[in-house]
Structures are given as C-alpha cells and as structure tokens.
N, C-alpha and C positions, 0 to 999 in steps of 0.2 A: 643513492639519489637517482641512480638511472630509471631502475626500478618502482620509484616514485613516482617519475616522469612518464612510466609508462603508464601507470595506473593512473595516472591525473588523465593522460591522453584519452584513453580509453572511455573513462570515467565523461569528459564532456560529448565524446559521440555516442554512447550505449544512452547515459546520462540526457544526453542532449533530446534524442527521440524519446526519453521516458519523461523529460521535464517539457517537451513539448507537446506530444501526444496528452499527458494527462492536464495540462495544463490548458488545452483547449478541450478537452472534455469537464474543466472544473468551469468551465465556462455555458456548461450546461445549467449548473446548481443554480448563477441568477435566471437564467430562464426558466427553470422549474418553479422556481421561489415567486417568479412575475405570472406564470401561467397557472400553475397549483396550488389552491391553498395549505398550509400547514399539515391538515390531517393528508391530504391528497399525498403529498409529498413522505409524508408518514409510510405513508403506505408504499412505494418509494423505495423509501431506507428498510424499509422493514423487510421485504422479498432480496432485497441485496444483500442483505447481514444473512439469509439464510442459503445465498448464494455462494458465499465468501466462502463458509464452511463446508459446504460441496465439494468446492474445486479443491482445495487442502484436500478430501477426502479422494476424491479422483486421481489426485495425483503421487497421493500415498508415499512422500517426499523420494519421487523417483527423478527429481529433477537433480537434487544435491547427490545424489547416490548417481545420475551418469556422468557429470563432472568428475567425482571423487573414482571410478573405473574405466570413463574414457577416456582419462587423462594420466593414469599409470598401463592399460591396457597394449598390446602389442596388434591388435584389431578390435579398434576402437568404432568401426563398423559395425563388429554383432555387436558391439553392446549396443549400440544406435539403435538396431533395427530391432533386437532383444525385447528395448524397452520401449520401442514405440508398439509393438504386436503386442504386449501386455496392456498397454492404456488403450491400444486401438478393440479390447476383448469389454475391457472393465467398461470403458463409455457404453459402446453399443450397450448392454449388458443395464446397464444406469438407466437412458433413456428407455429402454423395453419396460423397465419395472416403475419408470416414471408416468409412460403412457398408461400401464395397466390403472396403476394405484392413484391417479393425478384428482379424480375424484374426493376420494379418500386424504389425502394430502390436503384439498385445498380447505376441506373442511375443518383440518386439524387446525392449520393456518387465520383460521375464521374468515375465508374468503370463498363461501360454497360457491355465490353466484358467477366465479371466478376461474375454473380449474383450468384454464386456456394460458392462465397468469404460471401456473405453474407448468405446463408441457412448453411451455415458450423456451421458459430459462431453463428448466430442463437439458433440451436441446441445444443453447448457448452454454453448460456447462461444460455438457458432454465435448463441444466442439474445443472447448479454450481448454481443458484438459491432455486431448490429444496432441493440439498445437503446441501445449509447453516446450516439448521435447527438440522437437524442429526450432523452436525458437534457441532452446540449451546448445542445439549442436551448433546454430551460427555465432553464440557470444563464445563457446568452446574453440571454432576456427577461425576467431576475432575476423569475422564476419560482419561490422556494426551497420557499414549502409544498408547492405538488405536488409537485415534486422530491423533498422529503423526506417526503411522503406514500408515495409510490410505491416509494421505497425502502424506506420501515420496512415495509411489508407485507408486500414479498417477503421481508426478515428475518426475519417473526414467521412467514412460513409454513415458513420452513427451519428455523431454530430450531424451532417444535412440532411440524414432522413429522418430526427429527432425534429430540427426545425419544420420541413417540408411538411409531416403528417398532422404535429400538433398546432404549429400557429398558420402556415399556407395553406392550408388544402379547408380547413373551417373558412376561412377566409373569401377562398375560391368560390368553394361551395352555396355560403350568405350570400354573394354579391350574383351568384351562377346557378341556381339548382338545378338545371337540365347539363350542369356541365360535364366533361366526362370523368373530372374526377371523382364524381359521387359512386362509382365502381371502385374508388380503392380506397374513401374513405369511409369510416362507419361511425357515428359521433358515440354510439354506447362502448366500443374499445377504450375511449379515451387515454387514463394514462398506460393502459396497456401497448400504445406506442413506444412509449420509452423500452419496453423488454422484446416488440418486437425490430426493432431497431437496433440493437443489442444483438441478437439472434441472426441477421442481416450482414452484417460489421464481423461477427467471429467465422461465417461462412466464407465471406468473401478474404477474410486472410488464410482460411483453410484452403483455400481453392488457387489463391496465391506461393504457396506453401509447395502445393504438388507437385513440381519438378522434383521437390529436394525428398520426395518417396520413390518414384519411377526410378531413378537415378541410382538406388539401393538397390543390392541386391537382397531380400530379406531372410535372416537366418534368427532362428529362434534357439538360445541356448538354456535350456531349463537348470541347470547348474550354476548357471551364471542371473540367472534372474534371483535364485534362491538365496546368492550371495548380496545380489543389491537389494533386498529384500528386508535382510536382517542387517542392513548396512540402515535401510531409509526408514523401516517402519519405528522409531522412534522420534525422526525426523517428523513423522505422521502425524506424533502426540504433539513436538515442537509447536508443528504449525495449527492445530487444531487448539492447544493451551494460547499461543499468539494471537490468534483470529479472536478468541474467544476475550483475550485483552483489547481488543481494537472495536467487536461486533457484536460480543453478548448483551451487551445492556440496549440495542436496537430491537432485538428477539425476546427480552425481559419487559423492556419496559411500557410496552402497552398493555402486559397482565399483570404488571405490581403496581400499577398507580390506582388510587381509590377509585371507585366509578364515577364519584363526584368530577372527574379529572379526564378529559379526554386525551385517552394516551396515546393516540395515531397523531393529535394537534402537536402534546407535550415532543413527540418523537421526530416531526416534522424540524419543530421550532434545534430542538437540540441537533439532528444531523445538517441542518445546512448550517449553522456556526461552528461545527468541526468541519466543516470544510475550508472556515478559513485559514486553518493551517496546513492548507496545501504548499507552501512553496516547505516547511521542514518534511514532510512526507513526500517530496518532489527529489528533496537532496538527498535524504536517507534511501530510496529507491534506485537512483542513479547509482548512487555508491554502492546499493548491494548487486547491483547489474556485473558491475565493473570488479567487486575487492572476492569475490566469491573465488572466480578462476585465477584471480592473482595468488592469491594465498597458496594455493594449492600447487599451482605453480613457482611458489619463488620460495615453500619450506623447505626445501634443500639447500640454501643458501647461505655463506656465511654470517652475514649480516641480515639475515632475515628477522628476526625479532627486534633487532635495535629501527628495523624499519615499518617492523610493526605497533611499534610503540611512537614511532615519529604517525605513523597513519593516521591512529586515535588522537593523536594532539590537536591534529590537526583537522580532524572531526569536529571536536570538539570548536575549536574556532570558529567554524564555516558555519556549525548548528548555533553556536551562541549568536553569532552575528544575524543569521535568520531570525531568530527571536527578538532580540533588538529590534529589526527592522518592521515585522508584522504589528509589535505589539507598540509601535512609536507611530505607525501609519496605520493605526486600527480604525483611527477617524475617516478615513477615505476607502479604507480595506473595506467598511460595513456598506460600502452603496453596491457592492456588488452580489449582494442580497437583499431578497425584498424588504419594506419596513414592515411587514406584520411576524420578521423573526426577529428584532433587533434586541429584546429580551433577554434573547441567549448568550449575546455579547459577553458575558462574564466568564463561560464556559471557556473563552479562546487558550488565554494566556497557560490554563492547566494542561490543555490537551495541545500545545506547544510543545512543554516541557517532557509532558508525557512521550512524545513523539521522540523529544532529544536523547532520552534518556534509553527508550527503544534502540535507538541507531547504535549510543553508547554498547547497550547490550549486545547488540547482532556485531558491532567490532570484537569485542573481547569472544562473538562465541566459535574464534577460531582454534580453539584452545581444545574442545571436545572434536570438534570435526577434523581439525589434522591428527590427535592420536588414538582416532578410532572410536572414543567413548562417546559417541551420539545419547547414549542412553540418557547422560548428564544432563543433555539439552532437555532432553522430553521432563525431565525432573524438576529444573528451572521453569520451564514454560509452566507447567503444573500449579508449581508456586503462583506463577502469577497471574493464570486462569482461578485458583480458590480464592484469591485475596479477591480479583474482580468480583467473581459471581458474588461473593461472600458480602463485599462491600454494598455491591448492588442491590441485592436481595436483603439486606439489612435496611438500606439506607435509601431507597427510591421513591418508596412509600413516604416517606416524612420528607426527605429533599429536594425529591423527583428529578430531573436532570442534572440537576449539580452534582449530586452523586455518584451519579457515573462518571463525571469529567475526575473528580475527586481519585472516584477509582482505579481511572485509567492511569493518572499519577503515583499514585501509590504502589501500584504493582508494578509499576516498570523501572522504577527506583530501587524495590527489592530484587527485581529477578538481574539489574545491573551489579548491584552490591555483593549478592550470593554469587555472581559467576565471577567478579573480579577476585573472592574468595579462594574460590574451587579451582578457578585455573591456575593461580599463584600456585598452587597447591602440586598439580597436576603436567603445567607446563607455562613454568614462571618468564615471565617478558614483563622488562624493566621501564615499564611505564610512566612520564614523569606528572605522578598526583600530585607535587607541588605547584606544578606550573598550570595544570589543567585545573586543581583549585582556584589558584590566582584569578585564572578567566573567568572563573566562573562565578567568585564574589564580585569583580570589579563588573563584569555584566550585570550582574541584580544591582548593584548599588546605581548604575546609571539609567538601567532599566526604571528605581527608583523617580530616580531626578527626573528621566524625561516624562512617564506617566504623570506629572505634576506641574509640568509645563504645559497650562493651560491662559494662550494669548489668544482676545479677538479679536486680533488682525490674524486673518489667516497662511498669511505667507511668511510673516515672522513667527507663527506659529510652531509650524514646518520645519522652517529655518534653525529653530532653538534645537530642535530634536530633533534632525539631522545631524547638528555639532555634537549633540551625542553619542549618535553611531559612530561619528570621527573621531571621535578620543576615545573609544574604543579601539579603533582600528589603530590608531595613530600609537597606543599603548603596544596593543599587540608588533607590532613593525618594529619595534624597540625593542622586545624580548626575545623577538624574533631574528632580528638582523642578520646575524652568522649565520642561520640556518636558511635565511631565506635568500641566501650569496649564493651558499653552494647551493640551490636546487635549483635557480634561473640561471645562473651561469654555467 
C-alpha cells in the first residue's frame, strides 16, 4: 500500500503537469476548428501523424532502455551522458538530411508549394528527441517540479504564440497596416504558424534544459550504448506498431478516400473529434509518466505483483469512470469544437475505448520489460499495427472515417488480450478478471441508460446522468471498501 501511495503521489504531480500542459494545448483544437476550416486543419493532423513517427524513430526507445540501465547501473551518469551524445549525433544528423531532401519530402507529402512546412518540424523534432532524455533523467530523480516547470512554459509559449500569430497580429495588421507588426507577420504562412510555434515552444525548453548538460560531465561508452541498443531497438518497433495504432490512418486517409471525397476535409472532420477523448489519453499519460519507474523500481519486492495487479484494477476504474463521464457530458463536450465538425461525433465513444484499452495494454506490458523480453512487445505492437493498417486500407474507402475509429478499437483490444496471454505465460501476476469484468459490464450497462436519457429541460437533464456516474461510483466504493481502508488510512 505504501508503495501505491507512492505511485499515486507521484502519478498526480508528473501527472499533473502532463494533464495540465496537454490540456491547455487541447485547448488549441477549438481554436483551430473556430479559425481553420476542416481541410485546413486536415492538413494539420496530417504533418502531425507524420511527426509522431519521427520522434518514435529519433528516439529509437532509448528512453525505456535509460530507466531500465540507469536504474540498475552503479554510474548512472555515463549512461546519462552515453545516451544523450548518441541522440545529440542522430538529431543533428536528421535535421542535415531534412534540410538537404525538404524539397523532395514535401513533394512526396503533396505539399510542394510548402517545404518550409517540413524544415520547421524537422527542426522541432530534432529538438523534442534530444530533450527526451533530460526529461527521463528528472522523472528517474523524481524530479517532478522542474519537470513540470519546464514543460508548462514550453506550453504557454506555443499556446500564446499560437494565439498571437494567427488571430492578433491579422487583426493588428487589418485595423493597422503601417503597423510594426507587418515585419513578423506574413498572411501566405498562414497555418504554417501552428509548426512554427511548435518549433519556438521545443527551443525554449531546450534552452531551459541547459544547466542539466554543462553540469555533466560527458562520457561516451560505446559498449554500453551497444547494450541499450539491443535492449531498446524493439522498443523501436513497440512504439512505431503504437504510433501507427494511434496515427496511421491520419497519413492513410487522405489517399484512400475516393477523389469524389475530400480527404484533408474528411481528416480534419475525424481528428478534432478524437480529440475529444483527451481527458482518457490525459490519464493514460500521467500514469505512464509515473508507473514506468515504479515498476522497475518496486520488482524486487515481496509484494510486488499482488501490487501490480491492485494497479491495473484500479486502472481500470479511473478509465472506466473517464468514459462514463465524456460520453454522458458529450452534449456540452461537442461546443468545444466548431460546428462544421460535429458529424464526427460518432467516432468519440470508439476511440474512448480504444484509448482504455491502450492503457489496459501498456499496464500488463510490464511483464516483457522487467524480464528482458522487449522483443515480445515489438511482436504485440506488430499485431496491432497490421489489424490497423489492414482494417484501414480495407475499410476507409467504403466507411471513411468510421473505420479508422473501428480500427483503432479493434486492435487495441487484440494486442490487450494477446499480452494478458503471453505474460500469464511468461511472468504470471494474479490479476482479479472477475472484478475488472464486473466494472466493466456494469459501466456499458449504465453507459447504456444514461446515453438514453434524453430530457429537455436541461439541468435535469444533466442531473439524470450525473446520478449515473454516482451509482457507478457508489458500486465501486462497495466493492471496494476494505481496500480502499487500507490505502487512505
């Protein structure tokens, strides 16, 4: 229970800056959605999905691989500095071969009149790649306020240079034209502010970051890089199979929709209603901030599995209750997107589940990571990168968006199912499926009732489906009782 207590602790401050930070940048999606049209925005989600997979590639899972050596290590220094001189070779190295070929790239991309679009993020990758690590080593020396100092700034400076470039400074400018900010703003960039904003935002925590490089002394051990190496690079495939469950169908789906079909609109429309399950991809983030170095740290322990098995239950509770709440308050959820996406609305409740069932998976994938077999992970991901693409590429054409939300369900449910498989198998922890069942029908079933509670009067509306989530809760607290004595007391 201590041990819980620690991880909960930890969990609301790592947690805290990751559900604050991203939750004030999910605060960007209504302002895009109010200032860009659907295809605009398309385009958007489109340069982002192909960022996503970059940074997985930049980082070539050397993040999990210095947790897992700087935390058995006896100088946990080189390997600090080991593997920051290895990403500080590969970025530089990225960006050269982005500037040379950024021509060439944007045209693959279908955005020739554009290559500025790609040296931007480029450059933003290169920088949030290298900064991983400095971020690894402060959650590894439960570090969480800098950590989350450093993050929220770079938030607040994308965020209000986000606002400043695209709605203040047009604004300025109409009411001003001799004024001086007609020098910093240029009206053909347009949403090319959102990436150089972005690019702004990952400098300035790079540059926030610096003491914790001077401060090192830096030692390069090539024996030791070769060992986290074949420690991460299947973590490589993990997160690339991952990405590719979360972001392929962004990068698909403007060349598999008929041409009768504008697939930058249909893309727009589909990624800002998967935005609205930002608060279960809010919690599932917190929690991998925080359960990542616990684990690692607490599998020596007698009671370490019977607390691993209380963690996921309790997972599972927190994600279901997020569900319930999105998908009962989806009527006031949707003003936080413009009405010419409200279409998409249907997409949410899947890509919910999809998300739960994600977190479900990253709990149990502690099973391959503490006894070494990473390779497992890359195997699972695999699976649920082919069922995506597979589904997608099947089924986009004829469904168009629905089918990736479909997808994203589908594959995260198998690649849960096959790891609760493989790790029973491998390194069994007595999980209680009866009771995580239990939650889980009595959720859909009130989920049920309250999507059917439709009154107009709107405050009893509300009111009917609120008393939902409470009998929810009010169940859970019952089942819970004894366990939740000894973890507050």
């Amino acid at each position: 229970m201590s041990a819980l207590k620690k991880l909960a602790g930890e969990t609301v401050i790592y947690g805290g800056s990751s559900i604050i930070g991203r939750f004030l940048n999910w605060w960007l999606v209504p302002f895009y959605t109010r200032m860009f049209l659907p295809e605009q925005y398309g385009i958007v989600s489109n340069v982002y999905a192909y960022v996503a997979f970059l940074l997985i590639l930049l980082t070539y899972g050397m993040e999990t691989s210095f947790f897992r050596f700087a935390g058995k290590s006896k100088k946990p220094d080189e390997v600090y500095s080991t593997t920051l001189i290895s990403l500080l070779v590969t970025s530089i190295s990225f960006v050269l071969a982005v500037f040379v070929f950024s021509g060439n790239i944007a045209d693959w991309m279908e955005y020739p009149s554009h290559p500025e679009y790609i040296r931007w993020m480029g450059l933003t990758v290169a920088l949030d790649a290298f900064t991983s690590i400095p971020f690894a080593r402060l959650r590894l020396k439960s570090r969480p306020v800098r950590f989350a100092f450093v993050k929220l700034t770079g938030i607040f400076v994308n965020i209000g240079l986000n606002i400043f470039l695209i709605y203040y400074c047009p604004k300025i400018i109409d009411a001003n034209p001799d004024s001086i900010f007609r020098y910093i703003y240029n009206p053909h960039i347009g949403i090319g502010y959102v990436f150089i904003s972005n690019l702004v935002s990952s400098a300035v925590m790079l540059l926030l970051l610096f003491p914790d490089f001077i401060r090192k002394k830096m030692v390069f051990d090539k024996q030791l890089l070769l060992q986290m190496l074949r420690y991460g690079w299947p973590l490589l495939i993990v997160g690339l199979a991952g990405m590719a469950n979360q972001n392929i169908e962004k990068i698909l789906m403007p060349k598999l929709l008929p041409a009768s079909v504008d697939g930058l609109k249909q893309l727009g429309i589909y990624a800002a209603n998967f935005k609205l399950a930002v608060l279960m991809n809010l919690f599932i983030q917190a929690f991998r901030y925080s359960f990542e170095p616990f684990f690692f740290s607490h599998y020596k322990g007698e009671d370490s599995k019977m607390t691993y098995a209380l963690v996921m239950k309790y997972f599972v509770i927190f994600g279901l209750i997020i569900f319930l709440g999105v998908m009962l308050y989806i009527g006031m959820a949707k003003y936080f997107i413009g009405s010419r996406y409200y279409e998409g609305l249907r997409i949410v409740p899947f890509i919910l589940m999809g998300y739960f069932f994600q977190g479900i998976f990253y709990t149990l994938s502690l099973w391959y990571k503490l006894t070494d077999k990473t390779s497992y992970g890359a195997k699972l991901a695999l699976l649920g990168a082919v069922i995506t693409i597979g589904l997608n590429v099947l089924f986009i054409p004829v469904l168009g968006y629905m089918a990736s939300a479909l997808a994203f369900l589908v594959a995260s449910v198998a690649m849960t199912v096959a790891s609760y498989i493989l790790g029973q198998k491998h390194f069994p922890v007595k999980y209680d499926l009866k009771r995580v069942a239990l939650y889980f029908v009595v959720a859909l079933v009130l989920y049920a009732v309250g999507v059917n509670i439709n009154i107009s009067n709107i405050v009893i509306h509300y009111a009917l489906r609120t008393i939902v989530i409470l009998i929810f809760l009010g169940f859970v607290v019952v089942k819970e009782k004894r366990e939740l004595k000894r973890l507050f007391v």
